[in-house]
N, CA, C and O atoms as a GROMACS GRO file, in nm:
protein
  564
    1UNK      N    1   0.157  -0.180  -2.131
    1UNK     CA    2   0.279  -0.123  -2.078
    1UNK      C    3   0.315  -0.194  -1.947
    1UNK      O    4   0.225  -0.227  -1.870
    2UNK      N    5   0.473  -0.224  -1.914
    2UNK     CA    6   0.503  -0.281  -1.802
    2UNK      C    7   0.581  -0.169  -1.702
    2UNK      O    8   0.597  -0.050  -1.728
    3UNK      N    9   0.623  -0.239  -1.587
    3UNK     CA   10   0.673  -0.168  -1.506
    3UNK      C   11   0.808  -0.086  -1.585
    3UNK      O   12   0.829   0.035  -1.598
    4UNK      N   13   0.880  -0.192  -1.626
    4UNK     CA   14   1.001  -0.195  -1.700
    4UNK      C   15   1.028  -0.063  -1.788
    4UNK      O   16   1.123   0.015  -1.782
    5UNK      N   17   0.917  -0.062  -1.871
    5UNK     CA   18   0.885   0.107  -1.958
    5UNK      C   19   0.907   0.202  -1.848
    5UNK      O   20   1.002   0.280  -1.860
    6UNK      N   21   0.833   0.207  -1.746
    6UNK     CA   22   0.856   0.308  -1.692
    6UNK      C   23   0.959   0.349  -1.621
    6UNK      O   24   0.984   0.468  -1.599
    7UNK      N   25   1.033   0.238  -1.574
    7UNK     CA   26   1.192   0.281  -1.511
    7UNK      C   27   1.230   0.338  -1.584
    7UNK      O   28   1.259   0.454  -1.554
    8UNK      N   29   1.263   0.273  -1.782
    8UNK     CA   30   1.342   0.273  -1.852
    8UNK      C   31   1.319   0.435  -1.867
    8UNK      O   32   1.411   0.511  -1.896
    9UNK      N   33   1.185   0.476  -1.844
    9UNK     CA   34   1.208   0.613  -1.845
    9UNK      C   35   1.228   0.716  -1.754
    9UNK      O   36   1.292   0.818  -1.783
   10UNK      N   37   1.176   0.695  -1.645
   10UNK     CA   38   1.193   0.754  -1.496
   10UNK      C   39   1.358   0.696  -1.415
   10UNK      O   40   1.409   0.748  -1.315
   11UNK      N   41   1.384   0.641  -1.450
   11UNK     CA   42   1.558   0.590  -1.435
   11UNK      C   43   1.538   0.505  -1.282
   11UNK      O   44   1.440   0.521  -1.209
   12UNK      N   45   1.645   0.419  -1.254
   12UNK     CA   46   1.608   0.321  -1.161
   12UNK      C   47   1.715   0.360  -0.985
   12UNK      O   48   1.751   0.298  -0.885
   13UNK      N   49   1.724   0.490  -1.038
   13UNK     CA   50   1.795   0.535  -0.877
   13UNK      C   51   1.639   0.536  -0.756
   13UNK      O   52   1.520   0.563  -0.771
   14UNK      N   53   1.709   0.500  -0.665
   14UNK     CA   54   1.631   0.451  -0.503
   14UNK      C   55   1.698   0.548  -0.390
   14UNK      O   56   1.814   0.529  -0.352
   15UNK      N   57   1.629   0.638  -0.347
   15UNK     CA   58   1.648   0.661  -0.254
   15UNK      C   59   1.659   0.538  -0.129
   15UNK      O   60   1.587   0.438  -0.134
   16UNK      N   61   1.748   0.557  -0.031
   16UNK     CA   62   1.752   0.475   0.108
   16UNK      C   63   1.828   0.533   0.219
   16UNK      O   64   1.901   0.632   0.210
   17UNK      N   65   1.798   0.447   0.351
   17UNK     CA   66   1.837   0.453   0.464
   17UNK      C   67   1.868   0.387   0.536
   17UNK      O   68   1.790   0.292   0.525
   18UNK      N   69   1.951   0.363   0.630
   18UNK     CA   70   1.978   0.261   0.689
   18UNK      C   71   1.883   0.235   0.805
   18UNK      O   72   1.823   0.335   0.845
   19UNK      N   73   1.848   0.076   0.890
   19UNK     CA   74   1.722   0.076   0.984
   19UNK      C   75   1.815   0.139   1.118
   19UNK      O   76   1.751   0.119   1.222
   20UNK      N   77   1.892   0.180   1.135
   20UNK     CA   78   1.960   0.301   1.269
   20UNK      C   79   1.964   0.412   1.258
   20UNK      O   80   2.041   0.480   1.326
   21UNK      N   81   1.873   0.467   1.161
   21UNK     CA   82   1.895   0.613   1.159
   21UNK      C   83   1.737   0.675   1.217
   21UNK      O   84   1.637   0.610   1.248
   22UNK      N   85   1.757   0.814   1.217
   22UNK     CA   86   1.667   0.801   1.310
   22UNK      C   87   1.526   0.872   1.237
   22UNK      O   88   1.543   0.916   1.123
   23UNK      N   89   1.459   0.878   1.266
   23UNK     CA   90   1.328   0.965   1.163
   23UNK      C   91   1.359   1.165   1.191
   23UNK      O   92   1.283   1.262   1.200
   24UNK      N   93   1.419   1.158   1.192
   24UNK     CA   94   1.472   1.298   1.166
   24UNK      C   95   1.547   1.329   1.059
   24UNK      O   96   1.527   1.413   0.971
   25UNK      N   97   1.640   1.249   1.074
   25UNK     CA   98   1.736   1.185   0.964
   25UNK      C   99   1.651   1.155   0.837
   25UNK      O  100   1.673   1.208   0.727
   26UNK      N  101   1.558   1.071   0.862
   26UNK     CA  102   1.445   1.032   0.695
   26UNK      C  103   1.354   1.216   0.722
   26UNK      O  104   1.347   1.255   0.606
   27UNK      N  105   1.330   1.259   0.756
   27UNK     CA  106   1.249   1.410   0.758
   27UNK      C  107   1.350   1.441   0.632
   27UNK      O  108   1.338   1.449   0.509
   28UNK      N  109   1.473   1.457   0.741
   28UNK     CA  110   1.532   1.563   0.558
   28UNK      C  111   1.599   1.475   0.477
   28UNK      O  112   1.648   1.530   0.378
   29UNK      N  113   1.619   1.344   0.484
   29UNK     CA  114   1.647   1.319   0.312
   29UNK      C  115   1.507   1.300   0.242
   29UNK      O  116   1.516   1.269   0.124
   30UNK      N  117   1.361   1.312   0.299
   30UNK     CA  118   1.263   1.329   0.224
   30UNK      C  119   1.228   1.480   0.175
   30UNK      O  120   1.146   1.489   0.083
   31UNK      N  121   1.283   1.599   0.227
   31UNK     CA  122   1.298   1.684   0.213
   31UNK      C  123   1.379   1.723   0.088
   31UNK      O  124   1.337   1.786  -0.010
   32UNK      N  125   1.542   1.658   0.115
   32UNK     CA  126   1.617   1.671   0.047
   32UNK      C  127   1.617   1.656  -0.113
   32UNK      O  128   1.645   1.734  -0.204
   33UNK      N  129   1.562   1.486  -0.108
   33UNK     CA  130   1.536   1.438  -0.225
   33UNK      C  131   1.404   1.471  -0.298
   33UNK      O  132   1.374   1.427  -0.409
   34UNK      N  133   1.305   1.580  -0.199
   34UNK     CA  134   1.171   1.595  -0.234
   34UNK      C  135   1.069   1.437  -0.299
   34UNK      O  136   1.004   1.423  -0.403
   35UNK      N  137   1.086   1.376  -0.227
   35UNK     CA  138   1.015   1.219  -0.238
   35UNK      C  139   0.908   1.184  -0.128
   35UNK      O  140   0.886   1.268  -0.040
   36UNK      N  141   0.860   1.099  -0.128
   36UNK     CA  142   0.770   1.058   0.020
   36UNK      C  143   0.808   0.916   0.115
   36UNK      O  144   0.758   0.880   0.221
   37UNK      N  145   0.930   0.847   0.022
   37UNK     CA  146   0.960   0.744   0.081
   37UNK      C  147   1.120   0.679   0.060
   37UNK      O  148   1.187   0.655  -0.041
   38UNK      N  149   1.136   0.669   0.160
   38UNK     CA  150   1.262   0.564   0.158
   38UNK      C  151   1.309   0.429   0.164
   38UNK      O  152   1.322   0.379   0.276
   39UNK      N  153   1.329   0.378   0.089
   39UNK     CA  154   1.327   0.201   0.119
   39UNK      C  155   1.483   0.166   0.223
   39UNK      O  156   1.592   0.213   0.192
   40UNK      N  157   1.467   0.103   0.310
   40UNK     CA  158   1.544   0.058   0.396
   40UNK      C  159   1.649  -0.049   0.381
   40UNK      O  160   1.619  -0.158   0.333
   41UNK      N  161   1.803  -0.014   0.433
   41UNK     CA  162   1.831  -0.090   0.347
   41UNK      C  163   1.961  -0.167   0.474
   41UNK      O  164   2.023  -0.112   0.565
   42UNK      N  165   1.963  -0.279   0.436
   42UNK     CA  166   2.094  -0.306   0.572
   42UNK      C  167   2.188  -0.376   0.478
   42UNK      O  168   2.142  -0.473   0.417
   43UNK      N  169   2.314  -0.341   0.459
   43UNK     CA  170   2.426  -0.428   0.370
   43UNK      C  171   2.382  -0.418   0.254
   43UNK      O  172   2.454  -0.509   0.211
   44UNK      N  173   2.315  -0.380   0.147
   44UNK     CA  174   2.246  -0.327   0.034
   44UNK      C  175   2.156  -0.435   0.035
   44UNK      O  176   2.151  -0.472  -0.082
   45UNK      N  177   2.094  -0.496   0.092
   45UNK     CA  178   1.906  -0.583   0.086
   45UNK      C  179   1.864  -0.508   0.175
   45UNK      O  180   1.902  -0.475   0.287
   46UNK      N  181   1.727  -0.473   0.067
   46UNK     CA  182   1.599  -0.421   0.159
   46UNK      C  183   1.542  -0.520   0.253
   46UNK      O  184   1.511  -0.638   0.242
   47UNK      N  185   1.539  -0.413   0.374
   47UNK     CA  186   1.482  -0.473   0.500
   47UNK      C  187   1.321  -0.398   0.582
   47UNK      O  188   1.257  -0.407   0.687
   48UNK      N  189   1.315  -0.307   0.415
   48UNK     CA  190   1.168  -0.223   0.475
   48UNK      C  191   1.136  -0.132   0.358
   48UNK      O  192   1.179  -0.125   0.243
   49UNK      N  193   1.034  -0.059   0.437
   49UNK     CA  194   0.994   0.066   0.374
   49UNK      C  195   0.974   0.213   0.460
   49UNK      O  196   0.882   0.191   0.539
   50UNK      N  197   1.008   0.310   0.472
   50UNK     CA  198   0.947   0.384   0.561
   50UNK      C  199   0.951   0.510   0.461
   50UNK      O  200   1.030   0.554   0.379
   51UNK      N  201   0.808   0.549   0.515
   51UNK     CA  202   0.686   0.654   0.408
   51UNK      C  203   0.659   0.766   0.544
   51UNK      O  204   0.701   0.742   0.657
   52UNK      N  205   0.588   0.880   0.512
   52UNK     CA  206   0.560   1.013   0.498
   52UNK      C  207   0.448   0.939   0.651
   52UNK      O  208   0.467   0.968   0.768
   53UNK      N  209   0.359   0.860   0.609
   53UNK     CA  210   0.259   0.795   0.673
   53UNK      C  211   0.316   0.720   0.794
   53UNK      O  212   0.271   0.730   0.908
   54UNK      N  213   0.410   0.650   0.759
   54UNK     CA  214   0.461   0.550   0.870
   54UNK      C  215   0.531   0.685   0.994
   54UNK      O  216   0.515   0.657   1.112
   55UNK      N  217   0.594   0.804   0.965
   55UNK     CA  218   0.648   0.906   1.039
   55UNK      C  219   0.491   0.970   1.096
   55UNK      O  220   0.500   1.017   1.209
   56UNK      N  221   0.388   0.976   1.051
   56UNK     CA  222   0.297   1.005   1.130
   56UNK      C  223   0.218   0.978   1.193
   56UNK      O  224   0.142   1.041   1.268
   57UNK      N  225   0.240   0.808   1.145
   57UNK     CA  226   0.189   0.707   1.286
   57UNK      C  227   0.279   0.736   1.412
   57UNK      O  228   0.233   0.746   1.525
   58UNK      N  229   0.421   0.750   1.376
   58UNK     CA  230   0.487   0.721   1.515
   58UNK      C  231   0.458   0.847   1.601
   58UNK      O  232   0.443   0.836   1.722
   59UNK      N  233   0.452   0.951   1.548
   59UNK     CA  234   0.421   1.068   1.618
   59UNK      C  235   0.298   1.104   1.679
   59UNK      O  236   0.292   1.193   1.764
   60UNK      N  237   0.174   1.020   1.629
   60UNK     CA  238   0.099   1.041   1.688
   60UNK      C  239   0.042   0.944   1.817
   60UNK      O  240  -0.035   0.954   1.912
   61UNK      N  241   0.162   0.812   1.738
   61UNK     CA  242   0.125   0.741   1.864
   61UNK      C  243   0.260   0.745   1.953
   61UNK      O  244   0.246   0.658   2.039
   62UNK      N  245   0.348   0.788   1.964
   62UNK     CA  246   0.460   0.838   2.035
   62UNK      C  247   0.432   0.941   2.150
   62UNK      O  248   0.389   0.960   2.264
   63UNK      N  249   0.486   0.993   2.039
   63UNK     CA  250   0.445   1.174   2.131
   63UNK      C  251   0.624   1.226   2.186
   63UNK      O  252   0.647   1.326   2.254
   64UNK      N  253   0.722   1.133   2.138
   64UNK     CA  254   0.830   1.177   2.126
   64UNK      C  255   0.885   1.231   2.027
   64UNK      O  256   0.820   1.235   1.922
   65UNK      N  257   1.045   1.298   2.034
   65UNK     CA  258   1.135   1.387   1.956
   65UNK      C  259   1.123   1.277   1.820
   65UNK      O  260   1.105   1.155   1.827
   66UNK      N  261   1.136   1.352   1.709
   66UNK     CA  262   1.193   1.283   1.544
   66UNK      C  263   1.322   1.220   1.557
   66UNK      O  264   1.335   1.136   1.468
   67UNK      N  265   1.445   1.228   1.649
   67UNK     CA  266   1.550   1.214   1.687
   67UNK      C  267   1.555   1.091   1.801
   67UNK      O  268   1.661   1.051   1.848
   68UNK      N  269   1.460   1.052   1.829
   68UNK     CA  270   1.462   0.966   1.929
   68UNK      C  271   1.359   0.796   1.904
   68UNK      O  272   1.330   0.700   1.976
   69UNK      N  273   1.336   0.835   1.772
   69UNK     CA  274   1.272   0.713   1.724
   69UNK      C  275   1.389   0.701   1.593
   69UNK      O  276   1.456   0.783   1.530
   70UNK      N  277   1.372   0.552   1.590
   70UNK     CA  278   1.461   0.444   1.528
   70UNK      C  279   1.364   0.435   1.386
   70UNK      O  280   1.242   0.436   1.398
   71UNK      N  281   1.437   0.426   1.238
   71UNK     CA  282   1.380   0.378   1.157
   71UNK      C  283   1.307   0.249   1.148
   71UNK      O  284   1.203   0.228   1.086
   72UNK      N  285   1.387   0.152   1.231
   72UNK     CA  286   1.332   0.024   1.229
   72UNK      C  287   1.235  -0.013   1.313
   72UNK      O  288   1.183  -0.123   1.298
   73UNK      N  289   1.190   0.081   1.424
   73UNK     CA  290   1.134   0.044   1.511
   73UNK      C  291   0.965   0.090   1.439
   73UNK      O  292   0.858   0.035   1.462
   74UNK      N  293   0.993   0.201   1.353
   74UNK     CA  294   0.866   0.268   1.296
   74UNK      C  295   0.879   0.224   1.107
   74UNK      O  296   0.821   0.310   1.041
   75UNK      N  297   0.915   0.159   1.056
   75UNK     CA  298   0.935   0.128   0.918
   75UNK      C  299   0.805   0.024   0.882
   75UNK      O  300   0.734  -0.007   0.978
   76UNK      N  301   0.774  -0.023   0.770
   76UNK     CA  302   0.700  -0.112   0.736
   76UNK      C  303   0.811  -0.254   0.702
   76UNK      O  304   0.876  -0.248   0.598
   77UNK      N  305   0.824  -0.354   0.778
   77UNK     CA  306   0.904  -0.431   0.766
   77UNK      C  307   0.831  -0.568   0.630
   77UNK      O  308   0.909  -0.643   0.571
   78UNK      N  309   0.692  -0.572   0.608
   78UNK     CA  310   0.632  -0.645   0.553
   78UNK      C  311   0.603  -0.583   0.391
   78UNK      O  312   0.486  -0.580   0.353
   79UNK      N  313   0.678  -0.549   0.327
   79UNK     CA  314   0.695  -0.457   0.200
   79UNK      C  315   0.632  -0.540   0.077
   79UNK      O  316   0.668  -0.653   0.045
   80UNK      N  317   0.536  -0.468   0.016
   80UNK     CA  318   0.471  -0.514  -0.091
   80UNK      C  319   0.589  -0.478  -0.198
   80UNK      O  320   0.680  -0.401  -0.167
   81UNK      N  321   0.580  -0.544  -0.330
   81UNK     CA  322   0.666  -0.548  -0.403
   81UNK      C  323   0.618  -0.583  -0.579
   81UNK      O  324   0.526  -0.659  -0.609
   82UNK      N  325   0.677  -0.531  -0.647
   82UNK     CA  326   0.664  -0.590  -0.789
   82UNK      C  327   0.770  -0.598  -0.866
   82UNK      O  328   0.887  -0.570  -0.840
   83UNK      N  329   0.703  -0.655  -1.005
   83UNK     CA  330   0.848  -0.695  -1.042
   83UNK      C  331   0.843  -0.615  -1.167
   83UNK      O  332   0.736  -0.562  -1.194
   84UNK      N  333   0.945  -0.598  -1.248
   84UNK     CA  334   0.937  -0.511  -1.409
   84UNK      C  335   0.842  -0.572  -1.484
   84UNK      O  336   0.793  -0.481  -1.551
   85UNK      N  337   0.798  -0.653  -1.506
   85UNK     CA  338   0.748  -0.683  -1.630
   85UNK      C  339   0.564  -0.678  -1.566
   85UNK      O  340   0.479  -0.672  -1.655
   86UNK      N  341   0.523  -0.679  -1.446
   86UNK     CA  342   0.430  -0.658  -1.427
   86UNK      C  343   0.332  -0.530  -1.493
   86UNK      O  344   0.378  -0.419  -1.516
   87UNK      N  345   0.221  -0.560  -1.513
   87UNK     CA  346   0.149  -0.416  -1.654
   87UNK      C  347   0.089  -0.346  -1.539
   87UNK      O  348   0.023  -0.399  -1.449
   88UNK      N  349   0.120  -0.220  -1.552
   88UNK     CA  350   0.051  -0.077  -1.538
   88UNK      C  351  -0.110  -0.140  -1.449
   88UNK      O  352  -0.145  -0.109  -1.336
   89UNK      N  353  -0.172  -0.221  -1.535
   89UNK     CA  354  -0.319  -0.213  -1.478
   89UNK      C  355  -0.292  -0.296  -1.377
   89UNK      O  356  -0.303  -0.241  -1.268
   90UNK      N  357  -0.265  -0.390  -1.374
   90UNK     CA  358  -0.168  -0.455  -1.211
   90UNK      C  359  -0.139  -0.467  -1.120
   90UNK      O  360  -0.152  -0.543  -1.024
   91UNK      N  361  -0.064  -0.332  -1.166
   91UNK     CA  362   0.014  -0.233  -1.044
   91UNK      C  363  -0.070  -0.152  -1.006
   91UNK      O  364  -0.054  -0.121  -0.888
   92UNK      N  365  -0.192  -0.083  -1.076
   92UNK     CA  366  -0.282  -0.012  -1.020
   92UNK      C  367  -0.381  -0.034  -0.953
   92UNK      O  368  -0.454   0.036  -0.883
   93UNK      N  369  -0.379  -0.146  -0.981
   93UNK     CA  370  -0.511  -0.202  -0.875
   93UNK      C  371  -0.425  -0.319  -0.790
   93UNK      O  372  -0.517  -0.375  -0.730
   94UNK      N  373  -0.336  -0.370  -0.760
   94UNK     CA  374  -0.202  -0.335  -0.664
   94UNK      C  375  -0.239  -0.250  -0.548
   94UNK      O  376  -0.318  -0.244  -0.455
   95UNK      N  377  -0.119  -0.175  -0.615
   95UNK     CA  378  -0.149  -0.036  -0.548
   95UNK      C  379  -0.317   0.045  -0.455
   95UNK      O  380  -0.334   0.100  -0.346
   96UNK      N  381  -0.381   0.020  -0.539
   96UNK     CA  382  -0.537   0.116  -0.508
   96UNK      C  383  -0.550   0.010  -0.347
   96UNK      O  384  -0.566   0.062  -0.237
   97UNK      N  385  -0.537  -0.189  -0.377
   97UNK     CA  386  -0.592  -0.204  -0.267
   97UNK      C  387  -0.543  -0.271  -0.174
   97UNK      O  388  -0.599  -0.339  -0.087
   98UNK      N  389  -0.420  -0.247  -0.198
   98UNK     CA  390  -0.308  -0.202  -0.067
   98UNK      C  391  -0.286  -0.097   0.038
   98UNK      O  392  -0.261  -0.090   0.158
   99UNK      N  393  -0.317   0.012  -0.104
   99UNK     CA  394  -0.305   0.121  -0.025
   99UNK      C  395  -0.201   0.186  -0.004
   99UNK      O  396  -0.173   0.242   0.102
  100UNK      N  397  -0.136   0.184  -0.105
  100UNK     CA  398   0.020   0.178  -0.078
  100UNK      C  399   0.045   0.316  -0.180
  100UNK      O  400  -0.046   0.344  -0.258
  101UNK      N  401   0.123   0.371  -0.178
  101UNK     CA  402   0.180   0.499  -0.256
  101UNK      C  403   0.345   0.450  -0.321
  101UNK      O  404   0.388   0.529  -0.405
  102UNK      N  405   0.427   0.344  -0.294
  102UNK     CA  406   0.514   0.365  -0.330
  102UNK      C  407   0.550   0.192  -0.339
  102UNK      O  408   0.533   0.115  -0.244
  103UNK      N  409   0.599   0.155  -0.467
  103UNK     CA  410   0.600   0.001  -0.452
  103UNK      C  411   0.734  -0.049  -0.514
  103UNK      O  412   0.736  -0.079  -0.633
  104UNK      N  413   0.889  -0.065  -0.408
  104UNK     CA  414   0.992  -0.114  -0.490
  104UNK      C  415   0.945  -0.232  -0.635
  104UNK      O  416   0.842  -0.294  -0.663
  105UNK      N  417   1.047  -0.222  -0.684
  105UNK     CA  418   1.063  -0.320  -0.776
  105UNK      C  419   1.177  -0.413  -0.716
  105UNK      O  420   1.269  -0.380  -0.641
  106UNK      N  421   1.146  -0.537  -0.769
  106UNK     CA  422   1.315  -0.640  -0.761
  106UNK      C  423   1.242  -0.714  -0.876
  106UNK      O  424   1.124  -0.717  -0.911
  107UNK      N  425   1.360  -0.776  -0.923
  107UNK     CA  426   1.426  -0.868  -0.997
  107UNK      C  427   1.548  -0.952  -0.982
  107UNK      O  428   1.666  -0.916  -0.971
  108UNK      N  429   1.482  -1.099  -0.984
  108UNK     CA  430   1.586  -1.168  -0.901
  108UNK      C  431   1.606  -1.128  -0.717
  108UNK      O  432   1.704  -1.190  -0.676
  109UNK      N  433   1.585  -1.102  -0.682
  109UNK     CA  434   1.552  -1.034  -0.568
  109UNK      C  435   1.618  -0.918  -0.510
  109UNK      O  436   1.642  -0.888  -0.393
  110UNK      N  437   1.639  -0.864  -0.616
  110UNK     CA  438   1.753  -0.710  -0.620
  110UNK      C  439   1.628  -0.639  -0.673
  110UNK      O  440   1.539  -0.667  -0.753
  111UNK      N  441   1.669  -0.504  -0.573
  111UNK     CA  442   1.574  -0.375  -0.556
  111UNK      C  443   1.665  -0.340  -0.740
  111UNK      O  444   1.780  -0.343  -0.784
  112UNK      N  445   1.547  -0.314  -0.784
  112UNK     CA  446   1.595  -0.257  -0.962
  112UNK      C  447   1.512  -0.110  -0.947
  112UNK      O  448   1.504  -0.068  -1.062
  113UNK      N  449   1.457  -0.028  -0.869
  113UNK     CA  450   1.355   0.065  -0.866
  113UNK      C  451   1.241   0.122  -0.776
  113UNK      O  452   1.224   0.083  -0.660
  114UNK      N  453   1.182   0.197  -0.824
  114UNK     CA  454   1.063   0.213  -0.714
  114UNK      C  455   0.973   0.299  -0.800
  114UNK      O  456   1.019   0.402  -0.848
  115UNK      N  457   0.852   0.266  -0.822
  115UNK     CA  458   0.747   0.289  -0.871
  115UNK      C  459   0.635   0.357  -0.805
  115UNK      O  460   0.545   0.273  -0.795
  116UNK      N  461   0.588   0.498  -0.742
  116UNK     CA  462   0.520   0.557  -0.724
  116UNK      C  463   0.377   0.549  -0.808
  116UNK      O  464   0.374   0.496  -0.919
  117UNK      N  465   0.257   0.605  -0.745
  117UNK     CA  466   0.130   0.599  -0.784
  117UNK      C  467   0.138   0.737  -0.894
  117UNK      O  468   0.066   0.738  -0.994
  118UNK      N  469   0.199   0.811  -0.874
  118UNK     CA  470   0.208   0.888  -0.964
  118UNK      C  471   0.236   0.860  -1.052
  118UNK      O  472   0.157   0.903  -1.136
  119UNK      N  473   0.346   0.782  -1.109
  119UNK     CA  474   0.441   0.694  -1.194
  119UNK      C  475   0.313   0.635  -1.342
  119UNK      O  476   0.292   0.639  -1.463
  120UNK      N  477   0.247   0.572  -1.173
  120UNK     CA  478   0.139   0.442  -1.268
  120UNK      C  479   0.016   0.541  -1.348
  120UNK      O  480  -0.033   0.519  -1.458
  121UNK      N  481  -0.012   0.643  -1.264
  121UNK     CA  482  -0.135   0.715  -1.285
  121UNK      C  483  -0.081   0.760  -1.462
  121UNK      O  484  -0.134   0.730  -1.568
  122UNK      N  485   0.055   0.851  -1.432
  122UNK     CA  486   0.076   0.916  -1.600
  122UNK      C  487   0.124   0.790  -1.693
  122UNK      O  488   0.156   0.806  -1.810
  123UNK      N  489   0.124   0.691  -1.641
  123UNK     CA  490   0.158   0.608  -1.769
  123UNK      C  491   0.013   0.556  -1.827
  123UNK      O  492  -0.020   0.529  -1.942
  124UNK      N  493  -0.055   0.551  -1.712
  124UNK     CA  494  -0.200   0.489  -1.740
  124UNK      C  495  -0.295   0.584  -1.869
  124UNK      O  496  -0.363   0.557  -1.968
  125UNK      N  497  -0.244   0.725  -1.787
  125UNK     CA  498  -0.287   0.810  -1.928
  125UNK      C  499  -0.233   0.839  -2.028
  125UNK      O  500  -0.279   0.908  -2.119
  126UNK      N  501  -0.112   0.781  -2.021
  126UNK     CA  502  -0.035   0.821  -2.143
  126UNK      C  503  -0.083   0.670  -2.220
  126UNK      O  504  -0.091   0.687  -2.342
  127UNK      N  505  -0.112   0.551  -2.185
  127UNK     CA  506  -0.191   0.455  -2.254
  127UNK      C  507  -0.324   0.498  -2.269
  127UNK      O  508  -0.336   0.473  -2.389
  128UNK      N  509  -0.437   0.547  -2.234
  128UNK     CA  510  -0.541   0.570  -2.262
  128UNK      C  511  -0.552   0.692  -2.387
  128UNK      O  512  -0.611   0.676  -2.494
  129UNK      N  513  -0.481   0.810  -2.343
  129UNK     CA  514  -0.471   0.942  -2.459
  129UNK      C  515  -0.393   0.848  -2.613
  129UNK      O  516  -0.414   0.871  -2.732
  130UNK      N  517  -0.351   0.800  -2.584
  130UNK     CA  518  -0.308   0.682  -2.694
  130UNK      C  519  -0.440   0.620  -2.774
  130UNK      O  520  -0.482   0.640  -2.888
  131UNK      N  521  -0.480   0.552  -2.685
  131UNK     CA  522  -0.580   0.495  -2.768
  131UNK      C  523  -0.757   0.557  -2.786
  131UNK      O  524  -0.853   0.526  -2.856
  132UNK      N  525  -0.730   0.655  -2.683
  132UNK     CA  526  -0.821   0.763  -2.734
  132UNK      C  527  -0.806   0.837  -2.880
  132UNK      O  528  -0.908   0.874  -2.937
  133UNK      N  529  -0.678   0.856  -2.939
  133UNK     CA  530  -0.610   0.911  -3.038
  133UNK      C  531  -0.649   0.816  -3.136
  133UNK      O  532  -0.693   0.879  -3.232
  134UNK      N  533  -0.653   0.670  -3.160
  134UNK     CA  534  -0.673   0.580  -3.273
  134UNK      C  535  -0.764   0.564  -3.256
  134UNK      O  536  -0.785   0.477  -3.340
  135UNK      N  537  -0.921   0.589  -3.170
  135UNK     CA  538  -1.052   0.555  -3.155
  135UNK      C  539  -1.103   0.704  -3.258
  135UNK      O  540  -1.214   0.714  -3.311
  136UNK      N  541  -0.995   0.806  -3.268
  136UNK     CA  542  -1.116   0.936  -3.333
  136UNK      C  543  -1.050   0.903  -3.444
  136UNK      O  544  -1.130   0.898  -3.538
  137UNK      N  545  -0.921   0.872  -3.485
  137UNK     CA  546  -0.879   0.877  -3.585
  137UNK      C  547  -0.960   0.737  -3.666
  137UNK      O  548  -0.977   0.742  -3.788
  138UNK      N  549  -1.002   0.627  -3.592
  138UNK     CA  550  -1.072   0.500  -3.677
  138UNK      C  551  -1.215   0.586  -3.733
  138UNK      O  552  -1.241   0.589  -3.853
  139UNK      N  553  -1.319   0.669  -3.610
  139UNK     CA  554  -1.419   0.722  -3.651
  139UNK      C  555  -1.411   0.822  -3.749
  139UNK      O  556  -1.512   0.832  -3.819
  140UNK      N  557  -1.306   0.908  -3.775
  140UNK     CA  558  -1.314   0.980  -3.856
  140UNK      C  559  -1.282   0.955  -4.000
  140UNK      O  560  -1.318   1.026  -4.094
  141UNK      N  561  -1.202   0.833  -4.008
  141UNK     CA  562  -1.165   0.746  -4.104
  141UNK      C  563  -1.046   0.794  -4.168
  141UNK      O  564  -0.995   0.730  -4.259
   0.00000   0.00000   0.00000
């Protein structure tokens, strides 16, 4: 299975934000949209990432208002990335050692998506319960 399956089923809308808004502003459209991350965006090209994690670095190394820090100043500007056709196992071990929870897609170098660990985890079992299913059905004949 590739990335691609799973958009095609999870659909390829992206949450975003612009890098001037402020992390108060990303509080409630992560709220809003109930997500953990926003990809950053200036003139529609991504120029980042900013996650659940990156808002609790700044706060703890801040110690200022949510309203007074800049997306860009606290965003991940160095964004790991994949592409659709990349497979599930890939992306998961990708993902595992990165460390990362949330990994746009592009193609051609256009954001096509965003692929969560959650994403990868149920597709991973929805490939394994698969072939768990033709391993009892071969033994049982």
């Amino acid at each position: 299975m590739v990335l691609r399956e799973i958009l095609r089923e999870k659909g390829a809308a992206v949450h975003s934000i612009g890098p001037d808004a402020t992390l108060d502003n990303v509080v409630q459209k992560l709220v809003e949209f109930n997500c953990g991350s926003l990809v950053v965006c200036r003139e529609d090209r991504m120029v980042g990432i900013i996650t659940e994690r990156d808002i609790l670095r700044c706060c703890a190394a801040r110690r200022i208002p949510l309203d007074a820090c800049r997306v860009e100043d606290t965003m991940t500007g160095d964004v790991v990335t994949g592409k659709p056709g990349d497979s599930v196992e890939d992306t998961m071990g990708l993902m595992t050692e990165k460390r990362i929870r949330h990994l746009p897609i592009l193609e051609d170098g256009r954001l096509c998506g965003l692929i969560s660990i959650g994403d990868v985890v149920k597709a991973q079992h929805r490939i394994m319960a698969i072939e768990n299913q033709y391993l009892k059905t071969y033994i049982q004949g």
